[in-house]
C-alpha positions in Angstrom: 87.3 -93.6 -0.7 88.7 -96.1 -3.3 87.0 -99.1 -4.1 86.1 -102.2 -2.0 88.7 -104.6 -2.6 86.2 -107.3 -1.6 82.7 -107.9 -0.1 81.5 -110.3 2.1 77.9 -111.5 3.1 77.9 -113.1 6.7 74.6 -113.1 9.2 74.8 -110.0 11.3 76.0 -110.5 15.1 74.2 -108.4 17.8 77.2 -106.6 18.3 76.4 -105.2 14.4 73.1 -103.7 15.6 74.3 -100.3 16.2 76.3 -100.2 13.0 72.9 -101.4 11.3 70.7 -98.8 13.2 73.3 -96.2 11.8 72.7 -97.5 8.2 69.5 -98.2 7.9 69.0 -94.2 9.1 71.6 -92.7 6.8 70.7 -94.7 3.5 66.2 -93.9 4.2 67.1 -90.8 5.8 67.4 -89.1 2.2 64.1 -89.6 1.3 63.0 -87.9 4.6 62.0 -85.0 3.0 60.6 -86.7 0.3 58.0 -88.5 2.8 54.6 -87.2 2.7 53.7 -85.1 5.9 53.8 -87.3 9.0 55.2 -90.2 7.3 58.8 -90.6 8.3 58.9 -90.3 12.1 57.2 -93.5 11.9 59.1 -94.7 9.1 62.3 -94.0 11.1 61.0 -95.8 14.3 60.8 -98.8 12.1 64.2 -98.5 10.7 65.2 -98.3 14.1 63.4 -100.9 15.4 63.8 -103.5 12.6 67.7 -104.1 13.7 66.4 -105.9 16.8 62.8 -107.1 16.1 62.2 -110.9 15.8 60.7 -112.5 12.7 63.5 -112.6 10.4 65.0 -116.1 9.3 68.1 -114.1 8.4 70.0 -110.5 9.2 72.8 -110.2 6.5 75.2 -107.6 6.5 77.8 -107.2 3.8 81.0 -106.3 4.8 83.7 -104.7 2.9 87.3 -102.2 4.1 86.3 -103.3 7.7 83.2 -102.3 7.8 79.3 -102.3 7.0 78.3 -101.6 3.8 74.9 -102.8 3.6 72.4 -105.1 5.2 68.9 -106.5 4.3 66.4 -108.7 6.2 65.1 -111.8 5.0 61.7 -113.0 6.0 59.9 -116.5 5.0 56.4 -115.1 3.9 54.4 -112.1 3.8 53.2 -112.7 6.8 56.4 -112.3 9.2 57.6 -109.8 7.0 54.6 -107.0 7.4 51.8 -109.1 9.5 50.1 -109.3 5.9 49.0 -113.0 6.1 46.2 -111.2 3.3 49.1 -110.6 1.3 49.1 -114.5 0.8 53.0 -114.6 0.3 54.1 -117.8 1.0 57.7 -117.6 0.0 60.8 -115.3 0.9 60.8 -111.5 1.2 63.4 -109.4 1.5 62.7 -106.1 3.2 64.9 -103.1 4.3 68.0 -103.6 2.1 70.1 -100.7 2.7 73.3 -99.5 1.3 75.9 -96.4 2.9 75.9 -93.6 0.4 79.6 -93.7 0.3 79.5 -97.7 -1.1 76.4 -97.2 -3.8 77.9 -98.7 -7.4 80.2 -101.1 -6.0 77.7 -104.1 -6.0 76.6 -104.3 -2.2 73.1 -104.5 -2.9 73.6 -107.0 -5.8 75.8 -109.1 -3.5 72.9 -109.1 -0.1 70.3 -110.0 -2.9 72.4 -112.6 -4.4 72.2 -114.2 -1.1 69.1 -113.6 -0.2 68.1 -115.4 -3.5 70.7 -118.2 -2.6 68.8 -118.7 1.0 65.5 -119.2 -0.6 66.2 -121.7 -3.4 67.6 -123.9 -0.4 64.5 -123.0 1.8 62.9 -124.4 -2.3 61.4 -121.4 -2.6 60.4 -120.9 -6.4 59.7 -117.4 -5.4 61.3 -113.9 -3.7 59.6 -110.8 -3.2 60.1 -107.5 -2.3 58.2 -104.2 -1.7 59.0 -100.9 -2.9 57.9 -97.1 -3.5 58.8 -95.0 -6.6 60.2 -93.2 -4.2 63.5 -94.8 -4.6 64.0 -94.9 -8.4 68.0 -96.3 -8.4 66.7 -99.5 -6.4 63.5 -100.2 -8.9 66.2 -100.1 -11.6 68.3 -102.4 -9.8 65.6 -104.8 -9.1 64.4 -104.9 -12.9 67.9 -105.4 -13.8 68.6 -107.8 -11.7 64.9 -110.0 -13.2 62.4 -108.7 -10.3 58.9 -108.2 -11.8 56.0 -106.3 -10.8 53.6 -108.1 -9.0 50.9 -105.5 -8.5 48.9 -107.9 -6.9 50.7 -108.1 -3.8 51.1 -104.2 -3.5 50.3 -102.7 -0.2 49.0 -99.1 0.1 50.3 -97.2 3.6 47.6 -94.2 3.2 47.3 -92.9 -0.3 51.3 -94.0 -1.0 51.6 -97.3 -2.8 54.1 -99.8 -1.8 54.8 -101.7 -5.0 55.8 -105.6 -5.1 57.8 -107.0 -7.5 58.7 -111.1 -7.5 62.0 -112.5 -8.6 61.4 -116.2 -10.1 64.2 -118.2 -8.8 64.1 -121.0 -10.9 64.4 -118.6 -13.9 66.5 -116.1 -12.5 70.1 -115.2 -13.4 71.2 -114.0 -9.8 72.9 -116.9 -8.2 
């Protein structure tokens, strides 16, 4: 596959829920094995279910060759996001951003986060956040890269696994 001439970030129709559903599946599903024992069935109903559950403020998808390429979910707080009002995030998270396998290095993720991070600073958010495992090395790269920093004390723990947070300053940010 050559590259994507262009992407484009748009709010996802319900006709993209399948397409979503598919995603979501194939970009977590490498880490299935990876899960600690009993860990990604649920993990997987989730996925599944996150494509039509209410709570997000927004559903983006980027597009790119006709298709899919990615999608995230964008929540206003901590609180719609995992049902953590504990948490006490009061701003923007972003939550299950996914990319296909065959579109990873083209800047899909760095596009859904730009806009993500775009959404907030109109919402006035100063702040975004996002949750994480080590588990998925290439994206805690990305984030760092991209001016996320750890915020270890919003992490959430789901059993023994920690979910780390890391918070992207948007004032001070260089992702428009």
């Amino acid at each position: 596959m050559g590259e994507v001439a262009e992407i484009r970030i748009r709010e996802a129709s319900p006709a993209d829920a399948e397409p979503i559903r598919d995603l979501l599946l194939e970009a977590y599903g490498e880490y299935e094995t990876r899960f600690p024992e009993g860990r990604w069935e649920p993990y997987r109903k989730e996925l599944s279910d996150s494509v039509t559950r209410e709570g997000p403020i927004a559903r983006l998808v980027a597009e790119g060759d006709g298709r899919i390429l990615g999608s995230v979910l964008l929540f206003d707080s901590g609180d719609s996001a995992y049902g953590l009002p504990s948490l006490e995030i009061h701003t923007p998270v972003i939550r299950l951003l996914a990319v296909s396998r065959q579109a990873r290095g083209r800047g899909v993720a760095t596009a859904l986060i730009e806009e993500s991070a775009r959404r907030s600073r109109e919402l006035g958010a100063p702040t975004m956040y996002l949750h994480t495992s080590d588990l998925m090395a290439a994206a805690i790269k990305l984030y760092e890269r991209l001016g996320f920093e750890r915020a270890s004390d919003k992490d959430i723990y789901n059993g023994a696994v920690q979910i780390k947070s890391y918070v992207l300053r948007l004032q001070a940010s260089a992702v428009r």
